[in-house]
C-alpha positions as CSV (number, residue, x, y, z in Angstrom):
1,X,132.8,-142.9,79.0
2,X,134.0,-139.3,80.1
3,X,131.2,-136.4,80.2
4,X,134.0,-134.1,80.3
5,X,133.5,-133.1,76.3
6,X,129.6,-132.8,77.2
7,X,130.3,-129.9,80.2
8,X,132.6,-128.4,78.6
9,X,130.3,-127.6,75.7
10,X,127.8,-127.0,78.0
11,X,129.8,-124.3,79.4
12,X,131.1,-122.6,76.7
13,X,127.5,-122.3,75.0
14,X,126.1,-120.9,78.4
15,X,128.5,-118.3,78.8
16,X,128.8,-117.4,74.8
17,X,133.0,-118.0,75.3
18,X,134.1,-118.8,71.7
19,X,133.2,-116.5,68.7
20,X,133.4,-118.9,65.5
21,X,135.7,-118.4,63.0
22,X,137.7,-115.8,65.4
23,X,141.2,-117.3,66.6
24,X,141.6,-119.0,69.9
25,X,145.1,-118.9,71.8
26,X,145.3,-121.6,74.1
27,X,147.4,-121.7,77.0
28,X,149.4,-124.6,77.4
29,X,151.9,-125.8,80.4
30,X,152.1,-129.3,79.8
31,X,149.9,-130.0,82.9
32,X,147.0,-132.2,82.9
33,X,144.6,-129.7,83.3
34,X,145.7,-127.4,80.0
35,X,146.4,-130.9,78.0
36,X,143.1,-131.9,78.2
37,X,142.0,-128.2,77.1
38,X,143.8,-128.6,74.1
39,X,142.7,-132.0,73.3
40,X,139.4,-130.8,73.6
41,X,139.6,-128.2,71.4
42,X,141.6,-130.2,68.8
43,X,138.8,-132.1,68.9
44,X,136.4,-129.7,67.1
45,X,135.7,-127.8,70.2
46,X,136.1,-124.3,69.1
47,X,133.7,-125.0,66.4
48,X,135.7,-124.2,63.7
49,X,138.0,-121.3,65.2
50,X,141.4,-121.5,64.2
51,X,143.3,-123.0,67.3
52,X,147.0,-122.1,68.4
53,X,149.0,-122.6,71.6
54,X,151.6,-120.5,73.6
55,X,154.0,-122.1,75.9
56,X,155.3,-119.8,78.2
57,X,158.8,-121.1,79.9
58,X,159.1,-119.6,83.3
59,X,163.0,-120.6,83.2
60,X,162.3,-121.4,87.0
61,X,162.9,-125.6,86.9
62,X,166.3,-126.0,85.1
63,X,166.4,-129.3,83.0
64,X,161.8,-129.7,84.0
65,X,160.8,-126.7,82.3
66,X,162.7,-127.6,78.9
67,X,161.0,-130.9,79.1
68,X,157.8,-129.1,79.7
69,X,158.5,-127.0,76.8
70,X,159.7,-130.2,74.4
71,X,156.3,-132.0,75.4
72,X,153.8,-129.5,74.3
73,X,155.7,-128.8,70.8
74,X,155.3,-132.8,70.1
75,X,151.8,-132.7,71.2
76,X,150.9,-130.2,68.9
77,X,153.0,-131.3,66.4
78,X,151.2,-134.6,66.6
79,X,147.6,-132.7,67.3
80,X,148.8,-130.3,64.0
81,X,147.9,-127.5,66.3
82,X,150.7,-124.3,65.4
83,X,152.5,-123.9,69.1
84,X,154.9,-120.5,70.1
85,X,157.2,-121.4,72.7
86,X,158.6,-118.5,74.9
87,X,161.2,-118.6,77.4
88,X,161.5,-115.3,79.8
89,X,162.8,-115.1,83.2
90,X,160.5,-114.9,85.8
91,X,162.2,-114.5,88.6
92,X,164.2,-112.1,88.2
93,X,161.1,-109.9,86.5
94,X,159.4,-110.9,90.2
95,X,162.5,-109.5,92.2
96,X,162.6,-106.0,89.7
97,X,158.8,-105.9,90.0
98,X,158.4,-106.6,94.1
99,X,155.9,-109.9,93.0
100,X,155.9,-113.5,94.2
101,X,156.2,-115.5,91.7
102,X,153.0,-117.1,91.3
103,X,151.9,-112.8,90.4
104,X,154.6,-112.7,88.4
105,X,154.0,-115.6,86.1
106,X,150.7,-114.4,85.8
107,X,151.7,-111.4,84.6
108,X,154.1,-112.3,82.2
109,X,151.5,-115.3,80.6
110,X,148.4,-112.9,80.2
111,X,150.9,-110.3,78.4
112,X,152.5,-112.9,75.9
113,X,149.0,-114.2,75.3
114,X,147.5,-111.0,74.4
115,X,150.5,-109.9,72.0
116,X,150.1,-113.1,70.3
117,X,146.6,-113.2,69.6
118,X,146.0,-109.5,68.5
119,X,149.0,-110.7,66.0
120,X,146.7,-114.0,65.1
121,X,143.6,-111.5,64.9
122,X,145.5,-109.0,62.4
123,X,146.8,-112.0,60.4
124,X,143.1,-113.3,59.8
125,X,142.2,-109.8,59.3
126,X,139.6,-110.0,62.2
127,X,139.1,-107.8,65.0
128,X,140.8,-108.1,67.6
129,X,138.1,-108.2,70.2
130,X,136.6,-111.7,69.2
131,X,140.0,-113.4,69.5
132,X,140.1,-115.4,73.0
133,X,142.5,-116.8,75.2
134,X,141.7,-120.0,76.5
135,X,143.0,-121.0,80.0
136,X,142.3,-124.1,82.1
137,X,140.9,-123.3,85.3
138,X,139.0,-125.9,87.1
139,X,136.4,-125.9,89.6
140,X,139.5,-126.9,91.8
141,X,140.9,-123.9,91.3
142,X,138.0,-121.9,92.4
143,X,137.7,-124.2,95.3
144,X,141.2,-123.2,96.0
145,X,141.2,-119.5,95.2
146,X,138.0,-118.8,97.2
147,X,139.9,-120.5,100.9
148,X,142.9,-118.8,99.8
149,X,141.2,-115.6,99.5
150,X,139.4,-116.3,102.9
151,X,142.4,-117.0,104.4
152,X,143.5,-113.4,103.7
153,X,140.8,-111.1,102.9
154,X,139.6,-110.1,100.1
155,X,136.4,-108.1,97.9
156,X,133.4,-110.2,96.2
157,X,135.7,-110.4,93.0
158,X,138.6,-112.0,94.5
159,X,136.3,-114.5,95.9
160,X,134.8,-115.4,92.8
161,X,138.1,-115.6,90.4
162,X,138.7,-117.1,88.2
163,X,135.4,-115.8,86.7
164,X,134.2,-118.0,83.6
165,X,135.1,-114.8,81.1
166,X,136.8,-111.8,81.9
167,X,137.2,-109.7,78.7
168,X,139.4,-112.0,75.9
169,X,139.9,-114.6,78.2
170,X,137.7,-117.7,78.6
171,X,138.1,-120.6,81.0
172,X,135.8,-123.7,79.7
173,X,137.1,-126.5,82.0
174,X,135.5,-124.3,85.2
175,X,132.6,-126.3,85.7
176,X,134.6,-129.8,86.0
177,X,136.4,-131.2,88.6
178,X,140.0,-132.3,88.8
179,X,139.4,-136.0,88.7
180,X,136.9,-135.7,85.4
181,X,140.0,-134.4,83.9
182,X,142.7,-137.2,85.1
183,X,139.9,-139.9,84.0
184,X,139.3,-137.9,80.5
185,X,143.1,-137.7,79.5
186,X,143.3,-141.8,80.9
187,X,140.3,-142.8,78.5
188,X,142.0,-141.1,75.9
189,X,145.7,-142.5,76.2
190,X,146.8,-139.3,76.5
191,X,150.2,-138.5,79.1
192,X,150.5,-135.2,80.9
193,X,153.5,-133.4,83.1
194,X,153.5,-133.2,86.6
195,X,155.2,-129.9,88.3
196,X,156.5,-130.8,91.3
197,X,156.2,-127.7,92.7
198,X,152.6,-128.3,93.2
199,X,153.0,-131.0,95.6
200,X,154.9,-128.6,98.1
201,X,152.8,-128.2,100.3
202,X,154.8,-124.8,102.1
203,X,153.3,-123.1,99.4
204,X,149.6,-121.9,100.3
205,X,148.0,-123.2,97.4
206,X,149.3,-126.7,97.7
207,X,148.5,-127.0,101.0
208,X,145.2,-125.6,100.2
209,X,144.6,-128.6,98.1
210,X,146.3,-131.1,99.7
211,X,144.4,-130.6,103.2
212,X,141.8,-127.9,103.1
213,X,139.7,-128.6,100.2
214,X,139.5,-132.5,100.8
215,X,138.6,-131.3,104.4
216,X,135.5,-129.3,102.8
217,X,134.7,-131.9,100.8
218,X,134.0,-134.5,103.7
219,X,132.2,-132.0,105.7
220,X,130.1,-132.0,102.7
221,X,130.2,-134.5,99.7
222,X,128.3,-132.8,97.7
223,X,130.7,-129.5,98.5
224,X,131.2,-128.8,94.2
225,X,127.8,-128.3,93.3
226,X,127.4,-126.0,96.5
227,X,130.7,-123.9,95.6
228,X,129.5,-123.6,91.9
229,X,125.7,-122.3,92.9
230,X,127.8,-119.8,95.4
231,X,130.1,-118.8,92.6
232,X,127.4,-117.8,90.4
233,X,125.2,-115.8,92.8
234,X,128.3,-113.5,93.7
235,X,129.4,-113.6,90.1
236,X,126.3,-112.1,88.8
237,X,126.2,-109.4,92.1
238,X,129.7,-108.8,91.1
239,X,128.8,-108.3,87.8
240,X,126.2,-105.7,88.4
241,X,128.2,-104.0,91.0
242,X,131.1,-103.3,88.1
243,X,128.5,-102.3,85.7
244,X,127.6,-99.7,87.9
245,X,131.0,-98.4,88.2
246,X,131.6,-98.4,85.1
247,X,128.7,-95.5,84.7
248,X,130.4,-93.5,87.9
249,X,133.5,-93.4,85.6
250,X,131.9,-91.9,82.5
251,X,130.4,-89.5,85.1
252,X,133.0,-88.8,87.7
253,X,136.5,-89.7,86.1
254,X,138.8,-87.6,83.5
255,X,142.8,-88.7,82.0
256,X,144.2,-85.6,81.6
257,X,147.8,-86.4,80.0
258,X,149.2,-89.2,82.3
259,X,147.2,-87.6,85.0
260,X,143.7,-89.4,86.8
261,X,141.5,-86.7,87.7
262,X,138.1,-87.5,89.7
263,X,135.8,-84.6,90.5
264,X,134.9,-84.0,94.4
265,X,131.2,-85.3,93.3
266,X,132.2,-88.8,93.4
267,X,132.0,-88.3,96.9
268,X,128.8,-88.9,96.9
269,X,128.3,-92.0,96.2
270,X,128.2,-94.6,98.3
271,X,131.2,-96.3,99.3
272,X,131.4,-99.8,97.8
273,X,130.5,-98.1,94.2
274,X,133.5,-95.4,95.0
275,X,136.3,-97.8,96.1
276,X,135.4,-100.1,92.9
277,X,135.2,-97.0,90.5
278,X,138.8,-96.1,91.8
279,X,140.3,-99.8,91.4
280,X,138.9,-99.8,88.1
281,X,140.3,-96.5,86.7
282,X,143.3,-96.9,88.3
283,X,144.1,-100.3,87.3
284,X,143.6,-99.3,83.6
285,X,145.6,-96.3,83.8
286,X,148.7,-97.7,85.9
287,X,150.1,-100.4,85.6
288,X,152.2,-99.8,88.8
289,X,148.9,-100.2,90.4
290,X,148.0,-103.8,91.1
291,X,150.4,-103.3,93.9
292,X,148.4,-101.3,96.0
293,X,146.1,-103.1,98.8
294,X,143.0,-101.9,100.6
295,X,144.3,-99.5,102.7
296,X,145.4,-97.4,99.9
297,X,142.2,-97.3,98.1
298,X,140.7,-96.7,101.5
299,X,142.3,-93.8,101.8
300,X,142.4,-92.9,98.2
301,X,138.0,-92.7,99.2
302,X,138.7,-90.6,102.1
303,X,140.6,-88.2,99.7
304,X,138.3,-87.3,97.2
305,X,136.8,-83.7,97.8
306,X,139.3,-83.2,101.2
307,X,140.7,-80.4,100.6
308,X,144.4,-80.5,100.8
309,X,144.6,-84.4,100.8
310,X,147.9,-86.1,99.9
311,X,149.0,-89.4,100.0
312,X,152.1,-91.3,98.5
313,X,151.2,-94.6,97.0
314,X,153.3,-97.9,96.1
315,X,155.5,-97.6,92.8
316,X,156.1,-93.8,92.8
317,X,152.2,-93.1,92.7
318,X,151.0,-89.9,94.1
319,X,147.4,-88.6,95.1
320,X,146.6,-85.2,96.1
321,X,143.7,-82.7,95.9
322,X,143.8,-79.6,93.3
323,X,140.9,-77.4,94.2
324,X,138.6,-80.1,94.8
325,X,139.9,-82.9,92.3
326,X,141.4,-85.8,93.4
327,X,144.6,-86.3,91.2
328,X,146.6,-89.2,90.9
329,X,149.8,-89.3,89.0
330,X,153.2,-90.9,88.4
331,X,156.1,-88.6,91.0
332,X,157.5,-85.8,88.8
333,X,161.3,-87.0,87.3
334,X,160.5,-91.1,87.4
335,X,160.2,-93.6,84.8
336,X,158.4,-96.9,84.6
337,X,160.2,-99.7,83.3
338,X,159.0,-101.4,80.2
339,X,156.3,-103.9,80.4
340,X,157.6,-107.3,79.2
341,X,156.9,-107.2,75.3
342,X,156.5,-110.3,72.7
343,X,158.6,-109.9,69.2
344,X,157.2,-110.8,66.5
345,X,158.7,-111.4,63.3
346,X,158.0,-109.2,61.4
347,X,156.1,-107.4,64.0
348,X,156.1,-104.2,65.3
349,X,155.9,-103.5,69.2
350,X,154.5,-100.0,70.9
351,X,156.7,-99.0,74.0
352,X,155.0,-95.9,75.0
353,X,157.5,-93.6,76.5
354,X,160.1,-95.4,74.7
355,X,158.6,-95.4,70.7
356,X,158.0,-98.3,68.9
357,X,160.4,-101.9,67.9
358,X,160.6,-103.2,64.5
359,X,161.5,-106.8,63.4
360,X,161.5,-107.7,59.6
361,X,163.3,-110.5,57.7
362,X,166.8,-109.1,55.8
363,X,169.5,-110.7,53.6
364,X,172.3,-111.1,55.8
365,X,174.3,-108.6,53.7
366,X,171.9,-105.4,54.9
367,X,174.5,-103.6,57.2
368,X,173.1,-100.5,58.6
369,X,175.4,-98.8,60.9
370,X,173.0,-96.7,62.4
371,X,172.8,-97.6,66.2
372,X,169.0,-97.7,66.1
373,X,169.4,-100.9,63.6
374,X,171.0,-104.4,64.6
375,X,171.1,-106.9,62.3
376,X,171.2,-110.8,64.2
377,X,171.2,-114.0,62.7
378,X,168.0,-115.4,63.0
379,X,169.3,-119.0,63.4
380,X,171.3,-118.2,66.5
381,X,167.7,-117.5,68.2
382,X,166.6,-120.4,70.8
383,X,163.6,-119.2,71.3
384,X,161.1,-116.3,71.2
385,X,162.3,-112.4,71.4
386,X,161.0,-110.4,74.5
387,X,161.6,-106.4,75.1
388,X,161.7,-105.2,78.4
389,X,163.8,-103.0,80.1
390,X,167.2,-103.0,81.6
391,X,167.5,-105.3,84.9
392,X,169.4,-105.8,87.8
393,X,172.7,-107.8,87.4
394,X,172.2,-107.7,83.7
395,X,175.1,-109.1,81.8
396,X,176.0,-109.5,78.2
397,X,178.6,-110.1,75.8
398,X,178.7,-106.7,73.2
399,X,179.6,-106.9,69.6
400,X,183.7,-107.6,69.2
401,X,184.4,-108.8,72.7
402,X,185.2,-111.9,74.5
403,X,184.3,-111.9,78.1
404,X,181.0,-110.3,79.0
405,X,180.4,-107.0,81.0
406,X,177.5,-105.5,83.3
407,X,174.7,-104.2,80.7
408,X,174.9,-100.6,84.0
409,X,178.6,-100.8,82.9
410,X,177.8,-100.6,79.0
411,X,175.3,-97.9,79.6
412,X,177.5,-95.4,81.5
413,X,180.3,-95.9,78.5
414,X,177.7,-94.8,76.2
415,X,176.8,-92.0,78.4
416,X,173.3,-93.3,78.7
417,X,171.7,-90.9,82.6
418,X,170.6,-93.6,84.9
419,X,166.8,-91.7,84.7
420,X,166.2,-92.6,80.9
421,X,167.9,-96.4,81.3
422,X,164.3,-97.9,81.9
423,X,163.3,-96.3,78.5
424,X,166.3,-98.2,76.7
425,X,164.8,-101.3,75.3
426,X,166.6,-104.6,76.0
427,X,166.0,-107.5,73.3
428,X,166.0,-111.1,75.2
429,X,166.5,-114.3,73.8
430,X,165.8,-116.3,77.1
431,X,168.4,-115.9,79.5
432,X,170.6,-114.1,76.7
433,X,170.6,-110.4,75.5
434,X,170.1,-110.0,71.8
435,X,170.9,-106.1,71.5
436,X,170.7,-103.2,73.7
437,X,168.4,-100.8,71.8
438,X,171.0,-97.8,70.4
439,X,174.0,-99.0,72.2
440,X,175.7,-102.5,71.5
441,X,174.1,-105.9,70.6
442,X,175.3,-109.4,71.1
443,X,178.7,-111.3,69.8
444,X,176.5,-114.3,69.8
445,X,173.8,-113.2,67.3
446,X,176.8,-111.6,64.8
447,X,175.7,-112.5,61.3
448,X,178.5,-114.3,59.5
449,X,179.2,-116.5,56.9
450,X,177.0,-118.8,57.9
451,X,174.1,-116.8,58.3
452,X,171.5,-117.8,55.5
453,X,168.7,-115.9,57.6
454,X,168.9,-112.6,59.1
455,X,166.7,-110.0,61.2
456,X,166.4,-106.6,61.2
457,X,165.6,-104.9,64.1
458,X,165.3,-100.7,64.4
459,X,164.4,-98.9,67.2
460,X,162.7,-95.6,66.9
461,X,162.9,-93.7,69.8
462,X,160.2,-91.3,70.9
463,X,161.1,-87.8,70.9
C-alpha cells in the first residue's frame, strides 16, 4: 500500500501549510504529479478547507491542451471538486514580455491563482491571507531545479526553490519522489496526461531529468534523502538571511510615489544583506523587475551613496543618485502594459494606471451606449475572461463588421496616442477579443435574440 497520503500529511503538518476552514486553490494540469495532489486532497486532506481547482490552458498544444483542459473538468466533476478553466495565450504574452515560455507560464499561473483565491477568500468572508494555493512540486523537481541552477549560476534561493511555502503558496508533494506518485495514482485506478513536451529532451529540464538526475542517483542511491537534508540546511540559512533584509528595508528603504528611494546608509552593510534588500524591494515595487540579472543589482550595490551614479536597467528602469539617495524609477513618458488580469463575474478588477473593470450579470435588454459599457452575451463565452493590454498583431472583428481589422488600426481611428494604448484594457476570451475598453467590442459577443444571459462590463478609467 502507497505511503504517499502518510508523507504528505507529514509534510503539510511540519510546515503548518493548510489553515482549516480557509479555501485551498489547487493547481491542476492534468499531469500525474497535480492529479494525485488533487486526489489527495479530495480525500480529506485539507482537513476540512473548502477545495477548488484552476486549470490554466496555455493554448500552446493545439488539439493536447483542450484535452488536458476536458480531463481535469471530468475529474472534478466526478471528485465534486468546483474546477475554473482558463485559456490565455502564452506565447504571445512570452514574445510582448521578452520570457521563455516556461517564465511565462509561470507568470501567468501564479496571477490567475491569486485572483481566484482572494475571490474564494471574499466569498467565504475570510481573509485573504489564510487562503493557499496548492501546487505539485516534487522532490524531482528540486532535484532538477537545484542542477539546472548549477548549471547557470545562481543565489542560495534559487538553489533551494521550490521552497515548501512561500507566502500563499504551499507545495505538499515536496518530500516524495516521482515514482511514489506514478505507484499512488496506479493503486488507486486513477489515469493521468502525459505532455509530451517533457520528454524533449532539447529542453534543459528534460534533459535534466532524463540523464543528469538518474546520473546522480547512481553515484549515489541514497541521492533523495541527501538532497532533501541539503535543501533544508540552505532553506533555513535562506530564511534567516531574508529576515534580515527585511529589517534593512524598514530601516534603509522609502516609496516615494512610483519612486524607490534608499538612503546612502545602506551602504553600510555588508554586501550579501544589500544585494538581497534591493531584490526584495525592487521586486515588490516593479514588476518589470524580475528581468534584471546579477550584474544589475551588482551594480545597483555599487550605486548606492556614489555620488552622481546612473545606470539604465531592463524594462525602461532607471537608477541614479539624488544627493546621496539611490533612486530607482520607471523612465519619464513610458507606460507598463497591464498585468494579465482574471474576470470575474461579477467581479471587479484593479488596473492601476488604468482604473478599475466591472463585470455584473444584466438582462439582455440593458443598452448603455456609453463607450465605457459593453454589454456581451454571456453564452457566446468559451471560456474564462482575461484583461491585459493591447498586443502585437492583435486582431478582432468590431461591432457591425464582417472581416476583422488590426486592434493598432482600430485605435488610431479612435484617435487613441500610441503612449496611452498600454493603459486601454483589452477583454480576452482565449484567442478572441471580447471588447476593447472605450473603443469597439466584438460582432461575436453581440447580444441578440437569442441571448437569455447577458454581461455588463464598464470601464472606469483613472483620471
Amino acid at each position: 500500500m502507497s505511503n504517499l497520503p502518510d508523507t504528505v500529511t507529514s509534510t503539510v503538518a511540519a510546515h503548518g501549510m493548510l489553515d482549516p476552514g480557509a479555501p485551498v486553490l489547487a493547481m491542476v494540469s492534468g499531469g500525474a504529479d497535480s492529479v494525485a495532489l488533487l486526489r489527495w486532497l479530495a480525500r480529506g486532506g485539507a482537513a476540512g478547507s473548502p477545495v477548488s481547482v484552476l486549470h490554466v490552458d496555455h493554448m500552446m498544444r493545439g488539439d493536447a491542451s483542450d484535452g488536458d483542459a476536458a480531463f481535469v473538468s471530468a475529474l472534478c466533476d466526478r471528485l465534486a471538486v468546483p474546477c475554473r478553466v482558463v485559456r490565455y495565450d502564452v506565447a504571445a504574452y512570452a514574445e510582448e514580455a521578452g520570457l521563455n515560455l516556461e517564465d511565462a507560464g509561470r507568470r501567468i499561473r501564479y496571477r490567475f491563482a491569486d485572483e481566484e483565491l482572494d475571490a474564494q477568500c471574499s466569498d467565504a468572508g475570510v481573509d485573504p491571507v489564510r487562503g493557499r494555493i496548492a501546487t505539485a512540486h516534487t522532490l524531482d523537481d528540486r532535484a532538477e531545479t537545484l542542477v539546472m541552477r548549477l548549471a547557470q549560476g545562481t543565489g542560495v534561493s534559487g538553489l533551494i526553490s521550490p521552497p515548501y511555502r512561500r507566502g500563499r503558496v504551499v507545495r505538499p508533494l515536496l518530500d516524495c519522489a516521482r515514482a511514489d506518485i506514478v505507484g499512488y495514482l496506479e493503486e488507486l485506478g486513477q489515469p493521468w496526461r502525459e505532455d509530451a513536451t517533457n520528454l524533449d529532451t532539447a529542453r534543459l529540464r528534460a534533459s535534466v531529468r532524463a540523464e543528469v538526475v538518474p546520473l546522480l542517483r547512481e553515484i549515489n542511491p541514497r541521492f533523495d534523502a541527501a538532497l532533501a537534508r541539503t535543501l533544508t540546511v540552505l532553506g533555513a540559512e535562506d530564511d534567516l538571511l531574508d529576515d534580515l533584509a527585511a529589517a534593512a528595508e524598514v530601516e534603509h528603504v522609502t516609496m516615494r510615489g512610483a519612486e524607490l528611494r534608499i538612503d546612502r546608509a545602506a551602504a553600510g552593510l555588508p554586501r550579501p544583506l544589500l544585494r538581497r534588500m534591493l531584490r526584495r524591494v525592487l521586486f515588490a515595487s516593479f514588476h518589470e523587475a524580475s528581468r534584471l540579472e546579477f550584474e544589475h543589482l551588482e551594480a545597483l550595490c555599487d550605486g548606492v551613496g556614489q555620488p552622481g551614479f546612473s545606470r539604465d536597467l531592463p524594462e525602461w528602469l532607471r537608477a541614479f543618485d539624488e544627493y546621496g539617495t539611490l533612486v530607482i524609477s520607471r523612465e519619464a513618458g513610458t507606460l507598463a502594459p497591464l498585468a494579465p488580469s482574471l474576470l470575474t463575474v461579477p467581479g471587479t478588477i484593479d488596473l492601476g494606471e488604468a482604473g478599475s473593470l466591472t463585470a455584473e450579470p444584466a438582462r439582455p435588454d440593458a443598452i448603455d451606449s456609453d463607450p465605457t459599457n459593453a454589454l456581451i452575451d454571456a453564452g457566446a463565452i468559451s471560456g474564462g475572461l482575461v484583461v491585459d493590454s493591447v498586443r502585437p498583431g492583435d486582431r478582432m472583428r468590431p461591432l457591425g463588421m464582417e472581416g476583422s481589422r488590426k486592434l493598432q488600426d482600430i485605435l488610431t481611428d479612435a484617435k487613441v496616442p500610441a503612449r496611452q494604448r498600454p493603459l486601454v484594457p483589452v477583454v480576452r476570451d482565449g484567442e478572441r477579443i471580447v471588447w476593447v475598453a472605450g473603443v469597439r467590442m466584438s460582432e461575436e459577443y453581440r447580444v441578440g435574440p437569442d441571448t437569455h444571459r447577458a454581461i455588463h462590463l464598464h470601464w472606469t478609467p483613472r483620471p
